[in-house]
Structure formats: structure tokens, C-alpha cells
C-alpha positions as CSV (number, residue, x, y, z in Angstrom):
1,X,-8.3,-81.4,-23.8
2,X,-8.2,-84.7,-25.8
3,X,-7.2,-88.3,-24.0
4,X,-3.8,-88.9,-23.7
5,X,-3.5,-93.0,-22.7
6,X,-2.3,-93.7,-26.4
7,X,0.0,-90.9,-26.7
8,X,3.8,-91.4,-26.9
9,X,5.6,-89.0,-24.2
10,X,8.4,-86.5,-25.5
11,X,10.8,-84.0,-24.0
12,X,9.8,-81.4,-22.2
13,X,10.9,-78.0,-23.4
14,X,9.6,-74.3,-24.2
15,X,7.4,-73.8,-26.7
16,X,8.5,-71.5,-29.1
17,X,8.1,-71.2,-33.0
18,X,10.9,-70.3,-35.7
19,X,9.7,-67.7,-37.8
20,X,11.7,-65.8,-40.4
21,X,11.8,-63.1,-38.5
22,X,12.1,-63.9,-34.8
23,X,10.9,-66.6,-32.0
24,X,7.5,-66.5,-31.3
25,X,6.9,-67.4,-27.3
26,X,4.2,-67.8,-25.0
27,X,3.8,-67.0,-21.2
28,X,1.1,-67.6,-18.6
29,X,-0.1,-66.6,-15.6
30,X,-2.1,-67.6,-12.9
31,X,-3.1,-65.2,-10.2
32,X,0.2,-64.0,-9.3
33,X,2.5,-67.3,-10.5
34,X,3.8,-67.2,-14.3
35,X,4.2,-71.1,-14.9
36,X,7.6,-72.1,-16.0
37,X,8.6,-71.9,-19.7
38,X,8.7,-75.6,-19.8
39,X,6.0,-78.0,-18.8
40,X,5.4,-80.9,-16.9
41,X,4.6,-83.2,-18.9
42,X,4.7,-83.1,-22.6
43,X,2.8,-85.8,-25.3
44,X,3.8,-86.2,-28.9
45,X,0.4,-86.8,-31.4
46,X,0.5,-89.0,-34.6
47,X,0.3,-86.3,-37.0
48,X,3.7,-84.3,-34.8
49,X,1.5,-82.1,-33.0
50,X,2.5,-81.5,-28.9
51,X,0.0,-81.2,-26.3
52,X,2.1,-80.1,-23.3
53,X,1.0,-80.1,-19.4
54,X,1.4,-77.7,-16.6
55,X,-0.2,-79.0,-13.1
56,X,-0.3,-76.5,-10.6
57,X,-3.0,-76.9,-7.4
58,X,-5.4,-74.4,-8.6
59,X,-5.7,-75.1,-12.0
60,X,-4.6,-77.8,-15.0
61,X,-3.0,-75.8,-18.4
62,X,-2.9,-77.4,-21.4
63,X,-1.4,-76.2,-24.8
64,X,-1.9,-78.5,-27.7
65,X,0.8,-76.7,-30.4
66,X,1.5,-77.6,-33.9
67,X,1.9,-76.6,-37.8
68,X,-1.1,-76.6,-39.6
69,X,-2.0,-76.6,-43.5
70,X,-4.4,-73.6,-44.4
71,X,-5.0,-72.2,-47.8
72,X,-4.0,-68.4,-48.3
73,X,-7.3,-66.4,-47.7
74,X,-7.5,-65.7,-51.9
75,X,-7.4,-69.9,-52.0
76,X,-3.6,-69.9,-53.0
77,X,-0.7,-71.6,-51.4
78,X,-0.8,-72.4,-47.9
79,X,1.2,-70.2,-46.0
80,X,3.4,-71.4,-43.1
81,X,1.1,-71.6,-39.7
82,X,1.5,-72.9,-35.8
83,X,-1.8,-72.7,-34.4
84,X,-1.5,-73.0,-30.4
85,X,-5.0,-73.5,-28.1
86,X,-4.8,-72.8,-24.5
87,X,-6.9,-74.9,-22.1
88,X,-7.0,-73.5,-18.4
89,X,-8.8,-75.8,-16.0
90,X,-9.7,-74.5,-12.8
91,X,-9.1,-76.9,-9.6
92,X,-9.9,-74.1,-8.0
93,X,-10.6,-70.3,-7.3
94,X,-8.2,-68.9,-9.9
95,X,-7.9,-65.7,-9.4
96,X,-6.9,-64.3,-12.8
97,X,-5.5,-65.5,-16.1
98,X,-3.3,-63.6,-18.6
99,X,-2.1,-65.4,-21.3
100,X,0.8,-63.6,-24.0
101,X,2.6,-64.1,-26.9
102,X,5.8,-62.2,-27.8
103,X,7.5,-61.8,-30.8
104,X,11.4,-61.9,-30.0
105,X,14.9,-61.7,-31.4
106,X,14.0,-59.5,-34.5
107,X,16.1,-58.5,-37.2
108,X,17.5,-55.2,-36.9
109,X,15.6,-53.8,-40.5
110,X,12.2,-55.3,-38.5
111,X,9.5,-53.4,-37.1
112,X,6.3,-54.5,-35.4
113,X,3.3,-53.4,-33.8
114,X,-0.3,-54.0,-33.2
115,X,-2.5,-55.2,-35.6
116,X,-5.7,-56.2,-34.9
117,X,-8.7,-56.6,-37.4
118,X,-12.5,-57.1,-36.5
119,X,-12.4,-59.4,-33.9
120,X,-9.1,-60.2,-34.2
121,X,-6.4,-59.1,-31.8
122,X,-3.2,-59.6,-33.4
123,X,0.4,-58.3,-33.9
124,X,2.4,-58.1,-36.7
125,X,6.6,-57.3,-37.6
126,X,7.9,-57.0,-41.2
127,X,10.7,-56.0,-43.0
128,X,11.2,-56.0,-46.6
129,X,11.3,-59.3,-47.4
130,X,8.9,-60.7,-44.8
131,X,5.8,-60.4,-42.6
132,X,5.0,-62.0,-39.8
133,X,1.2,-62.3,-37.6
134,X,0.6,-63.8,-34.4
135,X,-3.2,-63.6,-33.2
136,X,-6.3,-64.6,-31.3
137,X,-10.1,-63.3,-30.3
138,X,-10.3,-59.7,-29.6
139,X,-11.9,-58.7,-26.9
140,X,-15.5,-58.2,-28.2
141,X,-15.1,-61.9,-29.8
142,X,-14.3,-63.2,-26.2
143,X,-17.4,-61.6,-24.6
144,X,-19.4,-62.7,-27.4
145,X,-18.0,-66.2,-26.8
146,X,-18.4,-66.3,-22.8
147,X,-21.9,-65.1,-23.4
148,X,-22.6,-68.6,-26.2
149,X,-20.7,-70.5,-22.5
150,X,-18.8,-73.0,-24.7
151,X,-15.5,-71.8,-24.7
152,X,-15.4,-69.2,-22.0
153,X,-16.9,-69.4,-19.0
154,X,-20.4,-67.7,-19.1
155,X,-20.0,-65.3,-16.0
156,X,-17.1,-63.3,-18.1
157,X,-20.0,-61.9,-20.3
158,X,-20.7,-59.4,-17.4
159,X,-17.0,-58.6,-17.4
160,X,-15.5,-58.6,-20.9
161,X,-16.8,-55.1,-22.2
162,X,-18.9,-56.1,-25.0
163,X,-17.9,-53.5,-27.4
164,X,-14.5,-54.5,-27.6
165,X,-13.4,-51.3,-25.4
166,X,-10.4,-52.2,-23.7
167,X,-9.8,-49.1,-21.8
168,X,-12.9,-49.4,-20.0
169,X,-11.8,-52.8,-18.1
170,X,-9.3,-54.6,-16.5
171,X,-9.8,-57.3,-18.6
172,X,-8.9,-57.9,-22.2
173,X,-6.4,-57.1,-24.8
174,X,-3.0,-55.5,-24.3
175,X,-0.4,-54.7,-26.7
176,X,3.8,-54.3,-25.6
177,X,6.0,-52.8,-27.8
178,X,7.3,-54.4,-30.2
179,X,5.3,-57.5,-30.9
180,X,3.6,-58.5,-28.1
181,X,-0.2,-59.3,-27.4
182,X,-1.3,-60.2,-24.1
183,X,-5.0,-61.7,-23.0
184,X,-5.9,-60.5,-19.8
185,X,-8.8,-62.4,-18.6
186,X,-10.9,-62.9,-15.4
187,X,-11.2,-65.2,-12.4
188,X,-11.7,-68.8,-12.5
189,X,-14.2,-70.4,-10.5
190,X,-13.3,-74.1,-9.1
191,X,-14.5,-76.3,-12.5
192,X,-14.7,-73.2,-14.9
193,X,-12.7,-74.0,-18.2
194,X,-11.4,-71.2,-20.8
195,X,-10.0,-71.8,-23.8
196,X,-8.1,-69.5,-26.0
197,X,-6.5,-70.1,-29.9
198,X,-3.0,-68.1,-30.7
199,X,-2.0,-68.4,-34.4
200,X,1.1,-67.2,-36.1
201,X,1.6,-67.4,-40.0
202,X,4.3,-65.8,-42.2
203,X,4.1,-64.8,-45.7
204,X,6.9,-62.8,-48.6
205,X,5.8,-59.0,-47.9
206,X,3.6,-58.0,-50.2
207,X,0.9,-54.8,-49.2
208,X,-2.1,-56.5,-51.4
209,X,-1.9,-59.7,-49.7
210,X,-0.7,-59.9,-46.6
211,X,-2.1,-63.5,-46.1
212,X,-0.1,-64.2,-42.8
213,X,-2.3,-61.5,-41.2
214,X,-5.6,-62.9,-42.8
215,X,-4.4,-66.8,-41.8
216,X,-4.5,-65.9,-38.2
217,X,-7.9,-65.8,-38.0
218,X,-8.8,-69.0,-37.6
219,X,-11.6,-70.2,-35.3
220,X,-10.5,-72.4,-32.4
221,X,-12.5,-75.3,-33.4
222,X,-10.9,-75.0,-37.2
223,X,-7.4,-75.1,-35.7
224,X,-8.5,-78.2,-33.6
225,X,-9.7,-80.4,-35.6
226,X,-6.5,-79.8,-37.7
227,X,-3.4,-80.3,-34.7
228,X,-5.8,-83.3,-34.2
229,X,-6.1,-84.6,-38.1
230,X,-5.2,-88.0,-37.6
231,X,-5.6,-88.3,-33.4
């Protein structure tokens, strides 16, 4: 995902992000193996991001994790953001990939549920004083970004139903009760790389604005070239 000979090593631990309304995690799995909560091997960047490492035998996973500054949608305040992008590498044949995020330990007054917006698969809890968004491509963005090949792998364009229809596959974009939103993607092939962005913002409640929801669409290139501001 980006060198890491410079970088200063830190802890390894779970990543999970504070919000005012419950712990945002993440979970992946590969063919049939969920990795570990914690990785292997964990780098700190200038600017406080983490890229953390899991190496398995069939495939490299990187998450590179981190705050990020990004004006309200209206060009207010910025509102409080993680941005998290997924790296799979395949060493090879993987044989499926399902990547999630999971809004735990909520309030009692909170209630969430999905969310999602054009292009944008997301899910969102509030209560009265807060909401909180986590998010990422929906599945039409993902087949229109396997079939540009950059971030996807290009085969998945044959896979991921183009019109966003996730009833009609196996692959894309399921939602859990309460607040979680799981990516369910194809196989690897040896030396195919994917690449997926989860954000998660928080805003005051307020029905006119609910700029944590609009935050959380960011592109994946936006949100790298800000964990990496500084790198």
C-alpha cells in the first residue's frame, strides 16, 4: 500500500473507532478464515495515521486507518472522520473476500439501520443528540470501479451486478441489524489486488443536515492522500 522502511513500528491492537455513540469495528475474511482482530504487524505514520498488516499464505491485508479533516458537505466545520482503506493482496487463489464494519455498544435511546445513498452503502444510528455514518461503495459503484480495473480487479465486472441489485448475486452489499454493513466480494486470483474505503463521521442530530451521512462519501483516493498528508 505505501513503503514502510521509514516508518516507526507501534503496538499491535484492534482497530476500532470511539464514536459518541458506540465502537465502530471491522472484520475480514478470507475464504473461510476471519483474520484475527489484531494484526501482525502494525506501522505508525508522521501525521498519527496506522497502516496495520495481516500475512496470511494466500493473501497480504493491509488497512491504513486514521482521522481525517473534511469540511461539512455545506463548507462548514469539519465534522469528526476516520477514513479506513482496505488493501487485499492475493498470493494466491483467494477464494472469497467479505469485508464488515459494525457499529457496537450503543446507547440504550440509539437506533440504527441502513442507510445507503447513490452509490453509497452506508449505515447509520442516532439518538437525540447524535448521529453517527459508517460507509463505502455500493454495489453498482464497485462494478463500475472493477470494470475502470484500477481499484478492483477487472474480472468482477462480470460478477458485481451492475445495477446495484444485491438480491440478484452472491456478491455485494449486506446489511445486519443494527448497524452493520458487510462487502461481500468475489474471488482473488494469485496477484489480483482490491481495494475498498470505509468512512465513519459523526455530527449533533440535526434532520437538515446530517453531514456525518454526507462526509462518508468520500472517494478512496481523497481519503488517501489525506491519512498520507505528510508521508
Amino acid at each position: 500500500m505505501l513503503p514502510t522502511d521509514h516508518l516507526e513500528r507501534a503496538d499491535s491492537r484492534p482497530a476500532v473507532i470511539d464514536t459518541p455513540l458506540g465502537i465502530v469495528g471491522f472484520s475480514v475474511t478470507l475464504g473461510g478464515e476471519v483474520l484475527p482482530a489484531a494484526p501482525d504487524t502494525v506501522w505508525r505514520l508522521p501525521n498519527g495515521a496506522r497502516l496495520q498488516r495481516w500475512r496470511r499464505d494466500s493473501a497480504t491485508v493491509d488497512l491504513l486507518i486514521g482521522s481525517i479533516d473534511m469540511p461539512a458537505w455545506d463548507g462548514g466545520a469539519a465534522v469528526p472522520m476516520w477514513a479506513a482503506i482496505w488493501q487485499v493482496s492475493a498470493r494466491a487463489a483467494v477464494p472469497g473476500l467479505i469485508v464488515a464494519a459494525e457499529v457496537t455498544d450503543l446507547p440504550a435511546d440509539a437506533r440504527g439501520g441502513p442507510d445507503s445513498g447513490e452509490c453509497l452503502a452506508a449505515v447509520s444510528v442516532e439518538n437525540e443528540r447524535f448521529m453517527v455514518s459508517v460507509g463505502g461503495a455500493d454495489t453498482e459503484l464497485l462494478a463500475m470501479q472493477a470494470a475502470d480495473g484500477r481499484l478492483l480487479p477487472a474480472d468482477w465486472a462480470d460478477l458485481l451486478p451492475a445495477d446495484g441489485d444485491d438480491s440478484v448475486s452472491e456478491y455485494g452489499v449486506r446489511y445486519h441489524d443494527p448497524a452493520r454493513v458487510a462487502w461481500h466480494l468475489p474471488a482473488l486470483a494469485t496477484s489480483e489486488i482490491a481495494r475498498l474505503c470505509i468512512a465513519t463521521a459523526w455530527c449533533p442530530r440535526d434532520d437538515d443536515r446530517p453531514a456525518a451521512w454526507f462526509a462518508v462519501d468520500i472517494p478512496l483516493d481523497t481519503a488517501y492522500l489525506h491519512l498520507t498528508a505528510g508521508h
